[in-house]
N, C-alpha and C positions, 0 to 999 in steps of 0.2 A: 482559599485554594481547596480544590476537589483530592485531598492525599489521602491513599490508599495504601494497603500492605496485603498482599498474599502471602500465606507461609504454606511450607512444604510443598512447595511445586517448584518441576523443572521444565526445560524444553529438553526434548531427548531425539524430536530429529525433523530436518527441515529439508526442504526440496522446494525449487521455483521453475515456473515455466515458462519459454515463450515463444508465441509463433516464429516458424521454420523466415517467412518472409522478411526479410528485412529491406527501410527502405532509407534515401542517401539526402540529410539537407543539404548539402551542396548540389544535390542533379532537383531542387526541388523549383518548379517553373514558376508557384506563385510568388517566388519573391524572386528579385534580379539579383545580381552575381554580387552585390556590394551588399546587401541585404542577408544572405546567404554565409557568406564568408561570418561577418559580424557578429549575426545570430549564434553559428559556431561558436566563437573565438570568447562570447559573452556569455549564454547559457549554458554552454557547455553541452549541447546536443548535437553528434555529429551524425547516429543513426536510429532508426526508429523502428521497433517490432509490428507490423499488422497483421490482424488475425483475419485468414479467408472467411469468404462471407460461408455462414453456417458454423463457425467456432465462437463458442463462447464464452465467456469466464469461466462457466461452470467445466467447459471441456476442459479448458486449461488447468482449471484445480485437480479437476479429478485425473487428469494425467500425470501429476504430481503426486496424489495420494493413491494410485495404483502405483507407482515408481518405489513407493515406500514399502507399502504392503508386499510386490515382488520382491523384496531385498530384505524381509526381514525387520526391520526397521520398525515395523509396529503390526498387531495382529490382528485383525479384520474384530473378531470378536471381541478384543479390549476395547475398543471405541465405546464411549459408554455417552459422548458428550460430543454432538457435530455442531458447527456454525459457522454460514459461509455468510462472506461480508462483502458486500460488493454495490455497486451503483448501478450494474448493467445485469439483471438478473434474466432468467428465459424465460420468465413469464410472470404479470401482474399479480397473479394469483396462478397456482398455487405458490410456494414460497419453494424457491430453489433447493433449500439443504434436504426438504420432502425427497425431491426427485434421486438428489445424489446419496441420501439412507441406502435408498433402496438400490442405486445405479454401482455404488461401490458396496453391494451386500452384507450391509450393515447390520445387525440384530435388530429386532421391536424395541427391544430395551433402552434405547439412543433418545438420548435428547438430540430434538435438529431444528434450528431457527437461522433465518437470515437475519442480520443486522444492515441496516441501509444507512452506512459511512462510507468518507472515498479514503482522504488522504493522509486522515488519523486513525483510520478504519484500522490497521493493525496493530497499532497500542492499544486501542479501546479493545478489540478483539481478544488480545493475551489478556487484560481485565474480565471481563465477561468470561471467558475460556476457565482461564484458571481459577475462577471466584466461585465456581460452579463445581471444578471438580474437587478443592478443598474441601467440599460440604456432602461429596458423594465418598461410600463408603469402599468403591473399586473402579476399575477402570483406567482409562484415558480420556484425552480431548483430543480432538481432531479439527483444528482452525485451515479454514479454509478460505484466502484471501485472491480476490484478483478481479481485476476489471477488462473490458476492449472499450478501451473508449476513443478508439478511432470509429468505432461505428455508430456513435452520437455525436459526430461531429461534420462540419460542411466541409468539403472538398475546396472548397473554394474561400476559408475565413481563414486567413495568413495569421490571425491571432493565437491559433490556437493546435492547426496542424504542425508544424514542427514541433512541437511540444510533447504531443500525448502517443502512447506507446500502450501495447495490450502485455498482459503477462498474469499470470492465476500463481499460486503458492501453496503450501499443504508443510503445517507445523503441528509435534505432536507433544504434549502437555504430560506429564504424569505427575507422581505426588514420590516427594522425597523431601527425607526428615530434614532437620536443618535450616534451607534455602527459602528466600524470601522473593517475590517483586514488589517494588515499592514504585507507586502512578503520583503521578500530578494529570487532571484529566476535568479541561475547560472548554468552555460555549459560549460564544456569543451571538447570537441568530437574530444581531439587529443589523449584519453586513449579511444575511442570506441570499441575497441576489447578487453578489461578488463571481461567483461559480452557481450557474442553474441553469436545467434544461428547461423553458416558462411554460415550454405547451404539452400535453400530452397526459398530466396528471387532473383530478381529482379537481382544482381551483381554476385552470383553465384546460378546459377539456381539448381531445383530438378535433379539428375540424378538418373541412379541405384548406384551408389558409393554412394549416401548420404545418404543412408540406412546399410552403412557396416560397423558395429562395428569395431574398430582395436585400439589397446594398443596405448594412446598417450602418458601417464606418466606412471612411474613405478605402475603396480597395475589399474589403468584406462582406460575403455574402455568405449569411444564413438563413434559415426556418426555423420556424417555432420551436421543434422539435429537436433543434441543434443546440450543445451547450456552448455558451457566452460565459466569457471571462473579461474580468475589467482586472486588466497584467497591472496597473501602478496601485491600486487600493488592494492588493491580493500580497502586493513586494510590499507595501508599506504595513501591512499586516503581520506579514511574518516578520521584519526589522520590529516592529513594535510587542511580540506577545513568544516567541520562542525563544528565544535566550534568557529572560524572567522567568519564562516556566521552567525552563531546566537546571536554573541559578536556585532557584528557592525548594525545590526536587531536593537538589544536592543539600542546602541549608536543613532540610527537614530532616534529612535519612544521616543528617552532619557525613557528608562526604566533600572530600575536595577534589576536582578534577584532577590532579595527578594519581589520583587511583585508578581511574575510566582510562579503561586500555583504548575503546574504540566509541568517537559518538558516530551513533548509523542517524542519517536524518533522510527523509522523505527526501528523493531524489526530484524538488521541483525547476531548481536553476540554480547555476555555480555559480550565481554573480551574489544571488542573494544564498545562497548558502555558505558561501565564504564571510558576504557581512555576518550574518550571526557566529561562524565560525570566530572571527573576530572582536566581535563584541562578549566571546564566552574567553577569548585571550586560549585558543585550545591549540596545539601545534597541528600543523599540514599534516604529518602523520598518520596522526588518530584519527582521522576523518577522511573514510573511505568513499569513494563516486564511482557510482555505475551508469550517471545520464549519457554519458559520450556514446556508449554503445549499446542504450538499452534505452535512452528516452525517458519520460516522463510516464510511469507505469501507476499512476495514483495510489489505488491501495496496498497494492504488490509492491510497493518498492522498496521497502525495505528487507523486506523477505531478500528480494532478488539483490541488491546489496549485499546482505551476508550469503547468500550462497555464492556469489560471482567472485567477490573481496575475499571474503574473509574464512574459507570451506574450511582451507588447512588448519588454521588457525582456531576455529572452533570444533576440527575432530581431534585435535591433538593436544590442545593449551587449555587451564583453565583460563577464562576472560572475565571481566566483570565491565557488561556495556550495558552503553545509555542510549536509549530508542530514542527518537524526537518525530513525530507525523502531526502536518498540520495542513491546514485548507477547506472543501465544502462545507460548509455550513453556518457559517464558523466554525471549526469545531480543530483542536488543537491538544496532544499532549505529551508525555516522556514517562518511561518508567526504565527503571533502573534494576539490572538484572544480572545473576551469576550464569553462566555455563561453565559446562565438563561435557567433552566424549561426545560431543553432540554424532551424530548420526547425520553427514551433508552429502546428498546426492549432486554432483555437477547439474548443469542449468539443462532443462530438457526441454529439446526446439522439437515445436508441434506442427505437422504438417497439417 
């Protein structure tokens, strides 16, 4: 196993964002009413955030870390350490955290790189994040997490639209004596075509074909250029590799789940996030859901989870919780973390 420990670092304040639009799977036309209702009742998604065309992750984060910066919450200059994480960046090249240095008036002195993760993207993130500013001698981090991934996807492929939801997030890192995170943080890149958009990159390049809708399942239509998801190797994925990861997390750091005030897991479906809820034997309780009215927000979700669930709760109580993000790539993990006093701005809808 991939186990790691950060020492003297905290989170000190979180903020999530997401488009003003919301939209209703029950009024949704490509599935019919028995279909609709179901999906509901079994994933657990009743409504879904889309971002107007010209909003991007990046808009979305940095509406989130101008929200901080207005309120005090962290000072334009401490940023010593940017990284924004995302699957839908604004452009191939350059690399998006470039643009937002300079867009949120950052100093020269910033480190800024994208990390191209979805759904573990914000565990690996606080890895990276924090591993960086232990070894720097001032400053902050400034993580910036969030996807639109209704804008890579077909209008018309029932697999995958009720599902996915856009939202950006903006978390800020410092160093305090004491406090640890402890990761478990795995790969498996022999299922990478479980979750991929196939056309548009580097191995199979843009053509005019990768723009041509065509029936790929019964009822399904996308383009190259669309991400495809195969939903029963994706559920049988996580029943088989998140509960292990976060059972042997716990064995390493020797903790026992009655300590874990809250596990946050990647908001991808209540059917399967109840089985592992189950399989970890954890109570209803401790285990917070934001998909019903926030959807499947990939790397944002957990962010948007603790600011939606748990804001009170983390500006006023110490907690000691357990992340769990798992999906593209394979790529899968949990880290195990204290808060105090965090700094939660309410969820901010982007017009």
């Amino acid at each position: 196993m991939a186990f790691s420990a950060v020492h003297h670092i905290t989170l000190d304040a979180l903020a999530a964002s997401v488009p003003a639009a919301s939209e209703d799977n029950l009024e949704l036309t490509i599935l019919n009413e028995k279909e609709r209702e179901l999906f509901v009742k079994t994933v657990g998604i009743r409504y879904r955030r889309v971002a107007a065309n010209g909003i991007t992750a990046a808009d979305l984060c940095a509406a989130c870390a101008e929200d901080l910066f207005s309120k005090n919450a962290v000072q334009r200059s401490d940023v010593k350490v940017l990284i924004f994480i995302s699957q839908t960046p604004d452009y191939l090249i350059p690399n998006t955290a470039s643009l937002l240095q300079h867009r949120l008036g950052l100093a020269k002195d910033c480190i800024a790189f994208d990390i191209n993760l979805g759904c573990s993207g914000y565990v690996y993130g606080l890895n990276v994040a924090a591993s960086l500013l232990a070894n720097m001698n001032t400053g902050k981090a400034l993580l910036l997490v969030g996807d639109v991934s209704t804008a890579v996807i077909s209008k018309r492929d029932k697999s995958v639209v009720p599902l996915f939801s856009d939202a950006g997030s903006a978390t800020v890192l410092s160093k305090k004596a004491g406090e640890a995170m402890h990761f478990n943080l795995q790969t498996d890149g022999a299922e990478f075509d479980d979750i991929i958009i196939p056309e548009g990159g580097m191995r199979n390049r843009f053509s005019e074909k990768s723009l041509c809708e065509t029936e790929r399942e019964s009822g399904n239509y996308r383009a190259g250029v669309h991400m495809q998801l195969n939903g029963i190797r994706i559920f049988n994925f996580a029943l088989r590799e998140v509960a292990p990861n976060i059972q042997q997390l716990l064995t390493e750091v020797q903790y026992n789940k009655e300590q874990i005030d809250y596990f946050v897991f990647h908001q991808a479906n209540k059917l399967m996030l109840e089985s592992v809820r189950k399989k970890l034997d954890v109570p209803e309780h401790k285990v917070p859901y934001s998909l019903f009215d926030f959807g499947n927000t990939s790397s944002a979700s957990i962010p948007v989870t603790l600011v939606n669930n748990l804001r009170a709760e983390l500006t006023d109580k110490k907690l000691q919780l357990l992340l769990s993000g798992f999906g593209v790539g394979l790529s899968w993990g949990s880290v195990l973390l204290k808060t105090e006093n965090v700094f939660v701005s309410p969820v901010i809808h982007v017009a």
